[in-house]
N, C-alpha and C positions, 0 to 999 in steps of 0.2 A: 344601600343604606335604607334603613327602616325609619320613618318619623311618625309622630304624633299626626292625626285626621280628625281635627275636630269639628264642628258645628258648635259656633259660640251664642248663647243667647245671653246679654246681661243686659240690669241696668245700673249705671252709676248712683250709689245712694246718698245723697243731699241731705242736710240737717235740716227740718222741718221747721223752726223758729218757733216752735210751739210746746207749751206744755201738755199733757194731758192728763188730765185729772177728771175722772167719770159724775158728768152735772148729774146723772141721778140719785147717787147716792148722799143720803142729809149727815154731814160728819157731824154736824153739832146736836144731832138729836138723840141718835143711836147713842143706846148706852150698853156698853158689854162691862161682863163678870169681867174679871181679873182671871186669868190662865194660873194662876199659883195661888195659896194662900197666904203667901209667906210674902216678906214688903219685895216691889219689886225694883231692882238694883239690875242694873246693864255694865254689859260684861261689852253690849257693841248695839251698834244703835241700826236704823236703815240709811241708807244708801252710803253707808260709808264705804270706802276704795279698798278693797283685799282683792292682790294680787291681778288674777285674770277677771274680776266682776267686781258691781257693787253690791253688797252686802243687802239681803232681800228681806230681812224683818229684824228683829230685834233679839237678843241674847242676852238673856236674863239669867241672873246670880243666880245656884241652886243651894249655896252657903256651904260652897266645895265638898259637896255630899251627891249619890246618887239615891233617887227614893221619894221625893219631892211629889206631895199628890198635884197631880193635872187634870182642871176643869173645868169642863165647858166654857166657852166666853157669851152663848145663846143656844137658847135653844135651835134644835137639826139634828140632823142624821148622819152618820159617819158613812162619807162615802169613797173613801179609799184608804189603802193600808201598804206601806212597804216596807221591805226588810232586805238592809243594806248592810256588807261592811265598808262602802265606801258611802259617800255625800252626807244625805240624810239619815242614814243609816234604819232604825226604828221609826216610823215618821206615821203620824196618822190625819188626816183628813173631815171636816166638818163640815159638808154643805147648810146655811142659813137662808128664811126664810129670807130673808134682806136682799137678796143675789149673793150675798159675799161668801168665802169662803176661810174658816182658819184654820191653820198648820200646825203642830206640834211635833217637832221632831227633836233626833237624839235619844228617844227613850227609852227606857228600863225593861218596859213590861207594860202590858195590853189588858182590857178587860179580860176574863177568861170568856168569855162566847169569841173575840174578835181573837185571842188567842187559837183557842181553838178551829179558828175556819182559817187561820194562818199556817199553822201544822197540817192541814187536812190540804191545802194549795204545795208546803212545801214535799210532803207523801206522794203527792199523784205526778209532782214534776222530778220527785228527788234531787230536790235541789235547795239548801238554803235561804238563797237568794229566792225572792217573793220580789220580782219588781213593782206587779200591782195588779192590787186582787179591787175593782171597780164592786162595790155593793151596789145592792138595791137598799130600797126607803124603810128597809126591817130593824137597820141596828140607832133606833132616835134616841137622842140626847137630851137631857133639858137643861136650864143654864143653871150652873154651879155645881151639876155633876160631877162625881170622879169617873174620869177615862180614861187616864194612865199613870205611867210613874216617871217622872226626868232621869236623866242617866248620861248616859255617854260614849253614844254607839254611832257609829260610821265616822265621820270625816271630823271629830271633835277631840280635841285635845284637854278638856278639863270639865268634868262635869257643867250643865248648863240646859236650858231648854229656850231650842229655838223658833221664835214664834213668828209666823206671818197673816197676816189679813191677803185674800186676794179677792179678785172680784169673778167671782163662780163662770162666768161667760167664758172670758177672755182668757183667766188665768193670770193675770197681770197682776205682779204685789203692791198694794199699795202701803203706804205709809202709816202705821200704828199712828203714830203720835198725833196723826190729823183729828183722829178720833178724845172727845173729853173724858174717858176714863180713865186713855193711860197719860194725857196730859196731866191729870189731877194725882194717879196712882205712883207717877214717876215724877222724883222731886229732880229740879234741875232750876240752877241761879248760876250755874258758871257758863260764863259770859265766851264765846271761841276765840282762838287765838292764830294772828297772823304773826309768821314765822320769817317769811321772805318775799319780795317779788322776783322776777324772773323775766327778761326784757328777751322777745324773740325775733330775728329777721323773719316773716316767715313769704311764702307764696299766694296768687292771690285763692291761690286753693286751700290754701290753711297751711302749707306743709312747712314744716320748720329747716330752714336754711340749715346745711350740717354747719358749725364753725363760727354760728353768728347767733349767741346767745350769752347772753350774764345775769348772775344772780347775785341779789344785794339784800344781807342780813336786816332784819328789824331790830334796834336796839332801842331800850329801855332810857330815857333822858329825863329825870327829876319822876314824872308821871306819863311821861309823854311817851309813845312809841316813833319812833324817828327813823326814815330809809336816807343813807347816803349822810350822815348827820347834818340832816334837814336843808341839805344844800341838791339846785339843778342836776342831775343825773344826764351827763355828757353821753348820748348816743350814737356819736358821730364811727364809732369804729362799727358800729351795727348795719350798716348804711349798706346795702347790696343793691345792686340791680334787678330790675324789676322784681323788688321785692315792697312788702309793707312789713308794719310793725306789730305787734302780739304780745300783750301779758297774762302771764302763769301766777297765781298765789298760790305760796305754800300755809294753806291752812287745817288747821284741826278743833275738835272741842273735846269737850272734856263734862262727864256729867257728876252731877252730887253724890259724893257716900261710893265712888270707885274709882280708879287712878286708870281706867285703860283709856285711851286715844281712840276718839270717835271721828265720827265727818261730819260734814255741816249740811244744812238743810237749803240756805235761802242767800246768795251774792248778788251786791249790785258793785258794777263800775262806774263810774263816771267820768267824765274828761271834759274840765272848764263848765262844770254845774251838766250838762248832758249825757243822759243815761244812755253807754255804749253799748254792755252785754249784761244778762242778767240768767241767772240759773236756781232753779230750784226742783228738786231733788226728792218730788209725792207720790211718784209713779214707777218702775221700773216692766219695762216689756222683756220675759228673759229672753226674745229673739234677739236683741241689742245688748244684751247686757254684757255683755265680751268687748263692747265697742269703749266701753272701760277703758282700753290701752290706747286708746283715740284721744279720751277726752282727758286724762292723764299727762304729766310729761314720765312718762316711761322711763326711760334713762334714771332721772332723777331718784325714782319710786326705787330701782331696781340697786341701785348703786348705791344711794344715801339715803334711802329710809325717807325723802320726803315727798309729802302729798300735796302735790303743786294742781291746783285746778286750772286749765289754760282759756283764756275767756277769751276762744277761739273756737271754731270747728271749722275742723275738715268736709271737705264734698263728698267725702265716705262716710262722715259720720252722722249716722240717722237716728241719734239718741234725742227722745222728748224734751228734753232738761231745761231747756233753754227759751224761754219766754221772748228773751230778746236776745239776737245773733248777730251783733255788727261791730265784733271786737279787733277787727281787721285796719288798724289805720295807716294812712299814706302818711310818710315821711315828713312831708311839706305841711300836713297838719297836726303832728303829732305832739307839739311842743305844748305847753301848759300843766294845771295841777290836776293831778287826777285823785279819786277819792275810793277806796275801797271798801263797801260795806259788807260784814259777814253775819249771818243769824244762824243761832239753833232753832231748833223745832219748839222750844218752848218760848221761843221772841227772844233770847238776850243775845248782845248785840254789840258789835269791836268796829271799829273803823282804823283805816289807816291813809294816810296823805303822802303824795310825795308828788313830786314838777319834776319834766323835763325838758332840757333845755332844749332851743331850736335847731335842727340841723340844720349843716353848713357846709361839711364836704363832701367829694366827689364819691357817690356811688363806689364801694368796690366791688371786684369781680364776683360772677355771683357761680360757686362750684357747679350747681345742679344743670350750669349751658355747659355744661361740658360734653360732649356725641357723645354717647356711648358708657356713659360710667358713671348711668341709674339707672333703678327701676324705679318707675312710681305707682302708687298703687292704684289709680284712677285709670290704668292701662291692663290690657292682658300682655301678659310676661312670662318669653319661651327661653328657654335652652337647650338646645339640637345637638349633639353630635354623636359619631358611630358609635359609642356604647353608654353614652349618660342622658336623657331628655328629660326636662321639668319645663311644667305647663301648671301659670297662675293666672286667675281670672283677678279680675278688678276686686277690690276689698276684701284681699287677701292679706293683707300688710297694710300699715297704718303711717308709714312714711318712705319718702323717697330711699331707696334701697342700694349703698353703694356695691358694685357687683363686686363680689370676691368669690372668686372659680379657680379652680385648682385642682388638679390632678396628682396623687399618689401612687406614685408601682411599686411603690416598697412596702408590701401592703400581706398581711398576713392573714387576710381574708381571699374568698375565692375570688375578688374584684381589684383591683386598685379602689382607693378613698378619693370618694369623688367629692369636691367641697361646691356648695351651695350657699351664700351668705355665710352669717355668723349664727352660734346654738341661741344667743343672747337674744335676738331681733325675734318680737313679740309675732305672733301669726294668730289672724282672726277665725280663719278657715281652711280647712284641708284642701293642698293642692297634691296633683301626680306626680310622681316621680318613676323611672323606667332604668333598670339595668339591664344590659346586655347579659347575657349568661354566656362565657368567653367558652370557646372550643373546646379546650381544655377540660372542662366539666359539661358538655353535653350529655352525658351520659348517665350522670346524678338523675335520684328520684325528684321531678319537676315540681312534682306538689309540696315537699320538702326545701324547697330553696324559700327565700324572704328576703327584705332589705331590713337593713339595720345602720341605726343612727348612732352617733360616737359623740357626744356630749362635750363640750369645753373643760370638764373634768375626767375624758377618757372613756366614761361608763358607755357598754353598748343595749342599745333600745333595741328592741324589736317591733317593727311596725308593721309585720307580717307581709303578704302580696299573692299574687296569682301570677302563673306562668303564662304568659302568651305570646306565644308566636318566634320564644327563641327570647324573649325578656322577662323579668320579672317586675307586673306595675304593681305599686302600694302607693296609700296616700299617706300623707305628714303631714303635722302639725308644729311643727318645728323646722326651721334653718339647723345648718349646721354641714358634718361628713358623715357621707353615705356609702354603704359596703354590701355588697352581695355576700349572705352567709346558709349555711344548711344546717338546720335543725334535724338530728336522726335521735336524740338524746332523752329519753322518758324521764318524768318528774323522778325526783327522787324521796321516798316516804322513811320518814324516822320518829319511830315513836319515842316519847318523853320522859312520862310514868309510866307504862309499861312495860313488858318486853315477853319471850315465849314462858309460857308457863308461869306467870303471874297470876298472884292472888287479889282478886278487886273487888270483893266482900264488901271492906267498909270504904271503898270508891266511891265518889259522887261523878269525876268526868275522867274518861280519859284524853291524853292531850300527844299532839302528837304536830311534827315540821313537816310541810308539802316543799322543795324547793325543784327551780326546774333551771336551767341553764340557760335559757334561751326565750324562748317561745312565750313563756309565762302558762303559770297553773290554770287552765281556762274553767275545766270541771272534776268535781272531788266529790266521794260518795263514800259511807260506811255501810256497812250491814251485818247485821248480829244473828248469827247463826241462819244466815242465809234470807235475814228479812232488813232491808233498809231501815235505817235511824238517819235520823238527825246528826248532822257533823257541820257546827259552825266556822267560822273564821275569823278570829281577833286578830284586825289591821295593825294592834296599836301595839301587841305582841309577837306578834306572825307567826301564830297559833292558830292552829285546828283542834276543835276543842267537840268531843264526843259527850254531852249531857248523860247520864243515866241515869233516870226522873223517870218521872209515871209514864211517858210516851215507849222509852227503851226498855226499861227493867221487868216489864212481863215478857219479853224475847229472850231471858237469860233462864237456864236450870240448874240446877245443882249440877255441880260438878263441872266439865269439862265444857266452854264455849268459845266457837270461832267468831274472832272478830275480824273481817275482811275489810282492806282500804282500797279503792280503786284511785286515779288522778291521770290525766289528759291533760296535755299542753297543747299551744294556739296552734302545731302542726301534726294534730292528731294522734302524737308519740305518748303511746299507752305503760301506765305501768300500776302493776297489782301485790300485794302484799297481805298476808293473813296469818294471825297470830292465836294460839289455843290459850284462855286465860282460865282460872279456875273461880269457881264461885260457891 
């Protein structure tokens, strides 16, 4: 039997109890342009909770148009550029003399000099994808210039431009709103709202007891918002061994002149007039910004749509946020009124009240002493045997992990389905995972083998992997069932508006489908009578779209021209297509 040999170096990472917020920088002095000219209206605010992060600047209206001029917020120099169809997609860069740095992405279209040194990066790589062309101090800005256009390109669903402040050093987003222009340029008087609290057993490591939590609506009483209708809130079924106590709010805000649900800026707790935990939301470091599903009640977020802040942290969780961190209370103290206060970024401001009564009975059993049937995430955690091994380091997972392992032979893959946890159970960091490649198929091209993930709704992933030794290891980012599969199957290419011996005169693109089976489309290239163009990738369409614009249309002659598509999947399975059109 073959196992995993590691050498483990970690450290367990701890909530610092600290904010940070950069004492060099004078928020109340600095005055920056406005990034639009148009009033500016949020579509989402910073550090609101999406998904797997918090939310790193601010999303502003474009008045559901693409085209919107973007400018400067100060003067500097654009020092980086990329071009995406996924995240940022169009996204450009302004270092400031101030250290700071601002963001604008999503866009349309580029000055033409920065266009052009963008075409001239994507010609020498043949490649679309620009991930990031670093300038020098030649392309200066001054403030209220125009430097692009808003749009709606990479990881955006509705036109919009989105904007961050960072601090040029570090890289770390800070908080728009700290700043007085856009406090002044962005109206906001609606006050956040608390939705629910959420009573947790949890550990004295933060971890939330499976089985031993409840949630009690806010209701609405004459004026009053009222938990439990303003009656003691009975804890006593909560009551675990060696466990303490934890509360979660579900809250939200909401800003002037748009209806979308934002997050909030600034929480205080308190328990019998004492300030317990306190959080506030200026800074985000993106090395933590995943730890999101830490300071979340996950389950919640994922399940019913709500955004419970837990005014707790985990020994894993190293997010700045948290001014004060001692939301942890023992049982025997926990009885009394506690008070909730929530702010925006513009100061308006909600509270809520509620008491708990004293406990009284006996501890019960507390699952997580059970041998053998957890993982927690504060440990490194193996799974060994002759044909399945997975190996997690600490702060891989963000709560105790009930183990569910399971073996499938009825498996229509060249493995059996090996199950690993649940697809559902969030993961912070990529761990190994190791199949046997069974006797059976020794003989397969090695390079060609992968592992692949199977999804709670069936869908299989490809997470790709390398052969070694008689296995194939790949890393995951996801729980779930795992299957050894072979990739021998080239993309397959179908064009849209064209086809052999088409006329594309008065064409502006052609447009054409990449799909691959397996593997995923990794790289995709066009060339017009044997010289590379430009061939983009609309995510939003799952189109490949050939321009023909002043870069392509001096490669076309009268008459008869080959257009040639190349495309490669993540296991090197090539395949080529070339069509004669006429012009």
């Amino acid at each position: 039997m073959k196992y995993f040999f590691f050498i483990i170096s970690f450290t367990v990472l701890a909530a610092t109890g600290q904010n940070y917020v950069p004492k060099t920088i004078d928020f109340e002095s600095i005055e920056f342009a406005a990034p639009m000219e148009i009033p500016l209206i949020l579509a989402g605010n910073f550090g609101e909770m999406r998904g797997n992060h918090f939310h790193t600047g601010l999303d502003i209206k474009t008045k559901g148009v693409i085209g919107q001029k973007i400018i400067a917020i100060e003067d500097g120099y654009i020092s980086r550029v990329r071009v995406s169809p996924w995240g940022y997609g169009n996204a450009l860069y302004i270092d400031h003399p101030n250290g700071l740095t601002s963001l604008y992405a999503h866009l349309s279209k580029f000055p033409p000099a920065i266009d052009s040194l963008i075409y001239a990066q994507q010609a020498l790589t043949e490649s679309y994808i620009v991930d990031e062309i670093v300038l020098q101090d030649s392309f200066f800005v001054k403030k209220g210039q125009l430097i692009a256009y808003s749009g709606n390109s990479g990881s955006s669903y509705a036109p919009h431009l989105h904007f961050e402040i960072r601090e040029t050093v570090t890289e770390h987003a800070l908080n728009p709103l700290l700043f007085k222009t856009f406090q002044s340029k962005i109206k906001d008087t609606t006050p956040p709202k608390v939705s629910g609290i959420k009573l947790y057993a949890i550990t004295e490591e933060g971890f939330m007891i499976p089985g031993k939590s409840k949630y009690y609506t806010c209701r609405l009483v004459g004026k009053k918002w009222v938990i439990n209708d303003n009656k003691p809130i009975d804890i006593n079924n909560l009551i675990t061994e060696n466990s303490m106590l934890g509360i979660g709010f579900h809250t939200t805000d909401k800003l002037d002149a748009a209806g979308n649900v934002c997050g909030v800026h600034h929480t205080v707790l308190t328990h019998n007039g004492a300030k317990k935990h306190e959080q506030q939301i200026d800074y985000i470091n993106f090395d933590h910004n995943r730890f999101l599903n830490s300071h979340q009640d996950y389950y919640e977020f994922k399940q019913n749509k709500k955004n419970i802040h837990k005014n707790f942290a985990t020994v894993i969780n190293p997010l700045t946020i948290y001014p004060l961190n001692d939301g942890k209370i023992a049982w025997e103290d926990c009885g009394g009124t506690y008070k909730f206060d929530v702010y925006d970024a513009h100061g308006n401001a909600h509270a809520i009240s509620f008491t708990l009564a004293n406990a009284e009975k006996k501890p019960s059993a507390n699952p997580l002493n059970k041998e053998g049937a957890y993982l927690f995430p504060d440990e490194v955690n193996t799974h060994i045997t002759e044909d399945f091994q997975v190996l997690i380091e600490p702060g891989c997972f963000y709560e105790p992990l009930q183990k569910v392992i399971s073996v499938d032979s009825n498996s229509k893959y060249l493995s059996p389905i090996y199950q690993f946890s649940e697809y559902t159970i969030p993961v912070q960091s990529k761990y190994d995972v190791r199949i046997k490649v069974p006797e059976l198929y020794k003989d397969l091209p090695a390079y060609k083998l992968g592992v692949g993930l199977i999804s709670d709704r069936g869908y299989l992933s490809f997470l790709g992997g390398n052969f070694v030794d008689g296995w194939v290891e790949a890393r995951a980012r996801n729980f779930g069932r795992f299957v050894l599969v072979l990739d021998t199957i080239a993309p397959k290419i179908t064009p849209l508006d064209f086809n052999e011996g088409k006329t594309i005169t008065k064409y502006n693109t052609l447009e054409l489908e990449i799909h691959d089976n397996l593997a995923g489309v990794m790289e995709y290239k066009a060339y017009l009578n044997d010289q590379w163009v430009l061939m983009k990738y609309n995510r939003k369409k799952r189109r490949y779209i050939i321009p023909l614009d002043a870069h392509s249309r001096p490669t076309l002659v009268k008459g008869k021209n080959i257009v040639r598509i190349t495309a490669k999947d993540g296991k090197g399975n090539f395949q080529e297509k070339s069509y004669t059109l006429n012009y």
